[in-house]
N, C-alpha and C positions, 0 to 999 in steps of 0.2 A: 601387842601384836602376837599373833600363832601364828609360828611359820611351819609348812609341812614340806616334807623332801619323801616322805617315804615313795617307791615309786609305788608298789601295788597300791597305793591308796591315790596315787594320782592316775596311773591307770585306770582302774576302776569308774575315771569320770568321763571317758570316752569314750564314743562308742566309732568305730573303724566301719567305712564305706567303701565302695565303688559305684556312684549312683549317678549315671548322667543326669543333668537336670537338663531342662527344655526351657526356651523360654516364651512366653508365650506373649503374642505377639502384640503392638500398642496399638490400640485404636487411635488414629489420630487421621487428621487434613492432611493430601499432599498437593502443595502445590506447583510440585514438579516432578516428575518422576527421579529415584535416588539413582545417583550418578553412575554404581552399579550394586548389586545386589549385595548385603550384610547380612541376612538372614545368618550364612552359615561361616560366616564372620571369627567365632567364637567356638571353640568347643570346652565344655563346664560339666566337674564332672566334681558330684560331693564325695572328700575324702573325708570328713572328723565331723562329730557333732561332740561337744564336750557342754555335758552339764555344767551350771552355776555354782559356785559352792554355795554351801546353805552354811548357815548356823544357829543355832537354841531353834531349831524351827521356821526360823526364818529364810527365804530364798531369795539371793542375791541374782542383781541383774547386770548381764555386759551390757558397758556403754560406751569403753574408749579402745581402740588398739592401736598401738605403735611399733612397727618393723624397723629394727637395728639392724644389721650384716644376717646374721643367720639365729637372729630371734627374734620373736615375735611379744608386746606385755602388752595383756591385758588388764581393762581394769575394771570392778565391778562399786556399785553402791544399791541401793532402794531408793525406792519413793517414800516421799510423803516426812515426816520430821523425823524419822527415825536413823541416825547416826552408825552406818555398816557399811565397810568395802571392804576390796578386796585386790590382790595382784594375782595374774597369775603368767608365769614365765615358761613359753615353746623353747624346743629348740626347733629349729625347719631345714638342718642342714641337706635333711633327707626331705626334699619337700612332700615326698609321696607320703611318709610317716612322718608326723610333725608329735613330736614329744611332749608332753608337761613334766620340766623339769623341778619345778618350786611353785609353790603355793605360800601366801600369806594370809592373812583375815586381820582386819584393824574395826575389830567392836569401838563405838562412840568415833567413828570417820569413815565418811566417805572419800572415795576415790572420783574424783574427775576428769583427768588429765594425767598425761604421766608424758616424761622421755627419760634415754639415755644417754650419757656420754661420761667416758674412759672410766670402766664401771664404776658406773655407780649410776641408779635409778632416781629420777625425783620426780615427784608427782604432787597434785595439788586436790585440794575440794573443802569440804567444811566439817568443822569435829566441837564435838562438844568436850574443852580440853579446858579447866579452868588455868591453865599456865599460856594460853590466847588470849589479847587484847578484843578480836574478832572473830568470829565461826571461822571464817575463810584462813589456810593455811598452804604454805609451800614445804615439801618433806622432801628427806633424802634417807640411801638405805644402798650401803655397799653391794657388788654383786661379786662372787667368790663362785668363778669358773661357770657362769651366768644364773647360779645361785642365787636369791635373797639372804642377805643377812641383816643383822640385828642392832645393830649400830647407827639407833632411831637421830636424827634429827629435824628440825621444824622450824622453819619464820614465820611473822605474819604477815598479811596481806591485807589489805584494805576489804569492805564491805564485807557481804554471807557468805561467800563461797567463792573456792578457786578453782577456776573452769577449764584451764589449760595450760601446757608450760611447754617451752622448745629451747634448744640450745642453738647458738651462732656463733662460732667462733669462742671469741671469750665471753662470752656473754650469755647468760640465761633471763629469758623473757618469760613473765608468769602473768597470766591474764585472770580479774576476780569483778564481780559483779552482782545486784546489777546496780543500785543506788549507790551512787558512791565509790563503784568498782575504778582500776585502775590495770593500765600497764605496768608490773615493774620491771625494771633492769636490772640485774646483778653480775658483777664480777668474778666468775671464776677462776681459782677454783674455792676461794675462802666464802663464796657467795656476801659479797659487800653491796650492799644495795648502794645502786650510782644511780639512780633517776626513777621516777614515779610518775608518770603520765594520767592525769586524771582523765578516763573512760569511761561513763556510764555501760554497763550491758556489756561489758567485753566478755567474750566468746569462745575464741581461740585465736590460735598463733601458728606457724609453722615458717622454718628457713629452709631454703636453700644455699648455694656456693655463693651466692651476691647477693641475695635478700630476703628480706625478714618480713614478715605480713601478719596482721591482726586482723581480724573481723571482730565488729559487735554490733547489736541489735539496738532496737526500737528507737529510731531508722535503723538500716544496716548498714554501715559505715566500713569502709576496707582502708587503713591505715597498712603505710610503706616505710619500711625503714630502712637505712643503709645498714650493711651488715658488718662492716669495719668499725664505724666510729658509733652506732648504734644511734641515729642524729634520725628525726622524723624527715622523710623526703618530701611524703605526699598522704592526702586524706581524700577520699572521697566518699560523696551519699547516694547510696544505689537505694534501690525499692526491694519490700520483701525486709523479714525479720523486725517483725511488728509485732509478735506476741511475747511476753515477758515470760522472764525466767525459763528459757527454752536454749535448745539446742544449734548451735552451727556451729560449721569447721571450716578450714582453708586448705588449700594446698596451694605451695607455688613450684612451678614447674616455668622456671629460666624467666622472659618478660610476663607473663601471664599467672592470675591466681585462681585457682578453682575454688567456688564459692558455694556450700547451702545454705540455703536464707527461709529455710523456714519455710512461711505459705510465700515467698519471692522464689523458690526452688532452687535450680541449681543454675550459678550465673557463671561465666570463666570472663575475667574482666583482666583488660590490660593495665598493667601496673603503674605504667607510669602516667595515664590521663586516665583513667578511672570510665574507659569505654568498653559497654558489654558487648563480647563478642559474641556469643551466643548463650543462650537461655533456652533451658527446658521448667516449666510447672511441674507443680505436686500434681501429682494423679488425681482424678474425681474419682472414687469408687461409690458405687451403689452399698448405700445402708450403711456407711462409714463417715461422720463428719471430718467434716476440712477439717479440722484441727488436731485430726489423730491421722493422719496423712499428707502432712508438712514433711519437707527435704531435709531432717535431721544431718546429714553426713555423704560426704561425694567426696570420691577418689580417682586419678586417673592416670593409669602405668600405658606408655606406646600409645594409641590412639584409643583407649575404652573409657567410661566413665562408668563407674556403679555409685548409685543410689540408694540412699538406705533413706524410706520414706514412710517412717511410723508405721503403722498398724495396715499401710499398703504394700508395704515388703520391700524386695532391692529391684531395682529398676537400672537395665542397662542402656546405652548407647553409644556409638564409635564413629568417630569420624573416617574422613578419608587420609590422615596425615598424623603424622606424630604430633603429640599434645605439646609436648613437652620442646618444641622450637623454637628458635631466637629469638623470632617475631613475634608482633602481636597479630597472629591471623589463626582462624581456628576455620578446617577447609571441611564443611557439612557435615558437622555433628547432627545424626541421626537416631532418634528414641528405636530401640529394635524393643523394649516392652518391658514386661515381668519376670523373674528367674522364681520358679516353680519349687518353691521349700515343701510345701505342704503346709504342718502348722507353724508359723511365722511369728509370737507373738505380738513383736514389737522392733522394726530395724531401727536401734539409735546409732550403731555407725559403721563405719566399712573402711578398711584398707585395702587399697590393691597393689602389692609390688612383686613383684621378680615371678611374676606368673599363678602366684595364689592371692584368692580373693579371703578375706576374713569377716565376718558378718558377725557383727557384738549384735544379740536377739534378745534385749532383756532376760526376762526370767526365762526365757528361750532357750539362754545358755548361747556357744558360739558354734557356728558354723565353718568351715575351714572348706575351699574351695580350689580344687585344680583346674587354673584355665589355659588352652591352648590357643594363641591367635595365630589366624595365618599369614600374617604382615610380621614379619621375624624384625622386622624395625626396630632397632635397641634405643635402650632409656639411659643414656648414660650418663646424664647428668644428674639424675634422681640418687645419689649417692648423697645421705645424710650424714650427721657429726656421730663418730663411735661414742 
């Protein structure tokens, strides 16, 4: 690995905004008039465009971000067989100036997934590492004052590649797929693997304060677990996330999990009977196939949802009520449209927390987003493990 700290070299890869964006608006059916007007909902304003790092020539792409207390990690790989990622670590105490404190680069691995807790970063994807049983791996790598350091370690994981990883408690969940993929469990903080869940296409993972959620593909399957004893609760099969070796993510927010599914789009399904509450599709864009315009990635802080939908950019809409409530009831999620980047080239994923949106843009590089709602409605249970 090459880690970098210099700051004018991390500098250097940002470039510093004030750029309202607009959003421009969905064509869609209404079959009823909206309960009352969202248009101006939202106010979004680009603060940071940070280039990719590159390396020998090569240009790496964002695909994953994960917000801890007041940082943000990204994570970068390629396409195609060639073995390159990358971290790269915010600070956002200042959310208007959000930092690049640390940089890494891992030539022969990619990066797929990543989190953290009680420093220390770990993250998962597939490396061409002859000391691996399988491509697919789970890593770790201390953080020193939210620094990367150097203090490599690695397990393996079942099948090509590891797609995502989260913490619960004592427990870290690492998801690999897609032939042969699985769930694992492991026990922190020696990481002892305690169970193996055979999962074709597993996807992603994500906890909250009482539970634990998977998604995987082809069907798209949302798997529940308790978050104490790490014990399966519930499985179900939703539609959507039908094409292989592809992207989706989860979020759960209290009874309910926020779901991309690919050309299924984006579902918010209650957790414990596996009923969609509401569903929005991928976008149809003129001159663009469906298949470059699938729900990669959906996130949602207070009542907003963003969408990162391939090569048709990020796509927002908000309900009338806080997402993130006890129940399973989601009160008219509304598509308000398109958030106006300009060149886009690719959204594979998005986070939205504590008022800044994040936009991993492949070779696009990242996009860093100041949003203002005016439903001051707090999120407080969206507090993840340090």
């Amino acid at each position: 690995m090459i880690v970098i700290d210099d700051p004018d070299t991390l500098e250097a890869r940002i470039t510093r905004l004030d750029q309202p964006l607009e959003i421009e608006a969905a064509a869609k059916p209404r079959a009823k008039p909206a309960a009352k007007p969202k248009r101006d909902a939202l106010s979004l304003t680009l603060i940071a465009e940070v280039a990719p790092p590159q390396y020998q020539g090569t240009t790496l792409q964002a695909n994953e971000v994960r917000i801890r207390g007041n940082k943000a990690y990204v994570g970068y790989n390629v396409r195609g067989a060639t073995y390159l990622g990358a971290i790269d670590v915010f600070d956002i105490s200042d959310p208007s100036a959000p930092q690049l404190i640390s940089s890494a680069l891992f030539p022969g691995r990619d990066v797929n997934g990543l989190t953290v807790k009680t420093n220390r970063i770990y993250f998962v994807g597939a490396a061409d590492d002859p000391e691996l049983d399988t491509p697919a791996y789970l890593a770790a790598l201390p953080l020193r004052g939210g620094r990367l350091g150097t203090l490599f370690q690695q397990w393996d994981l079942p099948s090509y590649a590891g797609t995502d990883v989260d913490t619960a408690g004592p427990y870290l969940y690492a998801t690999s797929g897609d032939v042969g993929g699985a769930v694992s469990v492991y026990r922190l903080p020696q990481l002892n693997l305690i169970r193996t869940q055979a999962v074709d296409d597993a996807r992603g993972v994500d906890a909250d304060r009482r539970d634990v959620g998977v998604v995987a593909g082809t069907p798209a399957r949302l798997y529940h677990y308790d978050r104490a004893s790490a014990t399966l609760l519930h499985d179900h099969t939703l539609d959507g996330a039908t094409i292989p070796e592809s992207k989706s993510t989860i979020e759960i927010k209290r009874a309910k999990a926020v779901l991309a599914l690919g050309d299924g789009g984006t579902q918010i399904v209650c957790l414990a009977d596996g009923q969609v509450l509401a569903q929005l599709p991928p976008p149809t864009v003129p001159d663009l196939d469906a298949s470059v315009t699938v729900t990669n990635a959906a996130s949602a802080y207070k009542r907003a949802v963003f969408m990162a939908n391939g090569e048709a950019g990020v796509y927002v809409a908000v309900a009338d009520s806080n997402l993130n409530g006890r129940d399973c009831e989601v009160d008219n999620l509304e598509l308000l449209g398109k958030l106006r980047f300009g060149d886009l080239e690719s959204a594979n994923h998005v986070v939205y927390r504590h008022d800044l949106l994040f936009v991993a843009a492949g070779t696009g590089g990242l996009k860093i987003v100041a949003v203002t709602d005016s439903d001051a409605d707090p999120d407080d249970d969206d507090q993840d493990d340090d």
